[in-house]
MIMI-434255 format. One record per residue (C-alpha): x, y, z. Coordinates in nm, 2 decimals. Layout:
# MIMI-434255
[[X Y Z]]
...
# end
This chain:
# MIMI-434255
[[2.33 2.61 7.91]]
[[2.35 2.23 7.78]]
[[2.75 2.32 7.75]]
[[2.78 2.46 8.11]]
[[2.59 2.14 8.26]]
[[2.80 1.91 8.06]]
[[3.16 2.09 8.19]]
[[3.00 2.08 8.56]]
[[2.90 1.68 8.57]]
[[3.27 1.59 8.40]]
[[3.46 1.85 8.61]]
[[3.26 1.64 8.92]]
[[3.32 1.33 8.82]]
[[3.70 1.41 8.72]]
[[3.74 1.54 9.12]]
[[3.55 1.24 9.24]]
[[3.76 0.99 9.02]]
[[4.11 1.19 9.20]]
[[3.95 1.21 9.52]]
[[3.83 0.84 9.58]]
[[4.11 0.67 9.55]]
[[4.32 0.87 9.83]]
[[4.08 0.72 10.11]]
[[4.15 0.33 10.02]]
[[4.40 0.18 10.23]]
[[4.73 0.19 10.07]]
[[4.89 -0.15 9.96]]
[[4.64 -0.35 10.05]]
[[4.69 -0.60 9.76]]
[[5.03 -0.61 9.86]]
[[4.99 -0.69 10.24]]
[[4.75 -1.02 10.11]]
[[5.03 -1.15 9.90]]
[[5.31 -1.16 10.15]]
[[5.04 -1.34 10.38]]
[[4.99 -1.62 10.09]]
[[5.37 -1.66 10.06]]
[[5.42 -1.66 10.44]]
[[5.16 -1.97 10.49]]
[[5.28 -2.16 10.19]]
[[5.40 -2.49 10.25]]
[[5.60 -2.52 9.86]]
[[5.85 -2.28 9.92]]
[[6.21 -2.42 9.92]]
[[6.40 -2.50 10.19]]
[[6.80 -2.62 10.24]]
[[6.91 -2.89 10.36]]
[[7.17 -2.82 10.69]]
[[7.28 -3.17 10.71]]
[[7.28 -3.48 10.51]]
[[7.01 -3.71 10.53]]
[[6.86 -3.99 10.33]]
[[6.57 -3.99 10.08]]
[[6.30 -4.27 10.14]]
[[6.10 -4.49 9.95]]
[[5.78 -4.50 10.17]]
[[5.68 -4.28 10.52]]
[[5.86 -4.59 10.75]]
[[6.19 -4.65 10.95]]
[[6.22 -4.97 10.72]]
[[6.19 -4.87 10.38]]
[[6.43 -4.90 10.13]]
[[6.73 -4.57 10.06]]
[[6.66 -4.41 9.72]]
[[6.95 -4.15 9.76]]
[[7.13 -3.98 10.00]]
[[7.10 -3.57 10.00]]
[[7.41 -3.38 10.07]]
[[7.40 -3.06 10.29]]
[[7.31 -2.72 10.08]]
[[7.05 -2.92 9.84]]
[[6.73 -2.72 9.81]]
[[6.39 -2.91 9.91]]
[[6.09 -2.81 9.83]]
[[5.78 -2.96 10.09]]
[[5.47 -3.18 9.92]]
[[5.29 -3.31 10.23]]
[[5.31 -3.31 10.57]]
[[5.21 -3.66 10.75]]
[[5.20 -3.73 11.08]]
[[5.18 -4.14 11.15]]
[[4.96 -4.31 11.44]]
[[5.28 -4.30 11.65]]
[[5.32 -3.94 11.63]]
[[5.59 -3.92 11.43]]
[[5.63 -3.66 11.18]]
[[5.74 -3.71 10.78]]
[[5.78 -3.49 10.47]]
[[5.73 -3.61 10.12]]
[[5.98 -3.37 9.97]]
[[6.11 -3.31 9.58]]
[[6.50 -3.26 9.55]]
[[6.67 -3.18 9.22]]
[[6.93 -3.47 9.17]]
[[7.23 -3.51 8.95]]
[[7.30 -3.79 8.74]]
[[7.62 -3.76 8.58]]
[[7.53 -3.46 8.38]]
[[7.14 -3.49 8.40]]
[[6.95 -3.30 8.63]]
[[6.57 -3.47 8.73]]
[[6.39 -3.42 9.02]]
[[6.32 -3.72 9.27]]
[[6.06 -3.73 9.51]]
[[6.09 -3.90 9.85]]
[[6.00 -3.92 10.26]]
[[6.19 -3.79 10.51]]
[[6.17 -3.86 10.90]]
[[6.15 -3.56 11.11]]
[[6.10 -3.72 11.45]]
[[5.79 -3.68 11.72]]
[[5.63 -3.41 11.75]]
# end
């Protein structure tokens, strides 16, 4: 009897283990992920046009390079100044001769 009872509680809980699982919601993990990466402000962008890379978030600060058109950016910040104008502090990868670093900079959107 002892054997019989043993066989019928891990032939139920083999069913229940199979059967469980078929009523979650399929790729629900999945789903949360592509959410994260849609709202993420570090993913790369490329540059259309060329622009310069500033020192500081104002019209008269200094030029520390200028970024060619097709150079990946990635986003840091977002700021918007009293003024309502919009900047990005944004990290390029620059070129030295045969050096690659990264430099980190602002850039002027406009008003938004």
């Amino acid at each position: 009897m002892n054997l019989i009872s043993t066989l019928i509680i891990w032939s139920w809980l083999l069913g229940f283990s199979l059967i469980v699982p078929t009523t979650l919601p399929a790729g629900a993990t999945q789903k949360i992920i592509i959410e994260h990466r849609k709202n993420n402000i570090r993913s790369p962008l490329i540059a259309f046009k060329e622009f310069n890379l500033l020192s500081e978030a104002s019209k008269n600060s200094s030029i520390l390079t200028k970024v060619r058109a097709g150079t990946p950016i990635q986003v840091m910040k977002v700021w918007y100044s009293s003024d309502s104008e919009q900047w990005l502090l944004v990290n390029i990868l620059s070129q030295n001769y045969y050096q690659l670093f990264y430099k980190r900079g602002w850039v002027h959107i406009g008003i938004s």
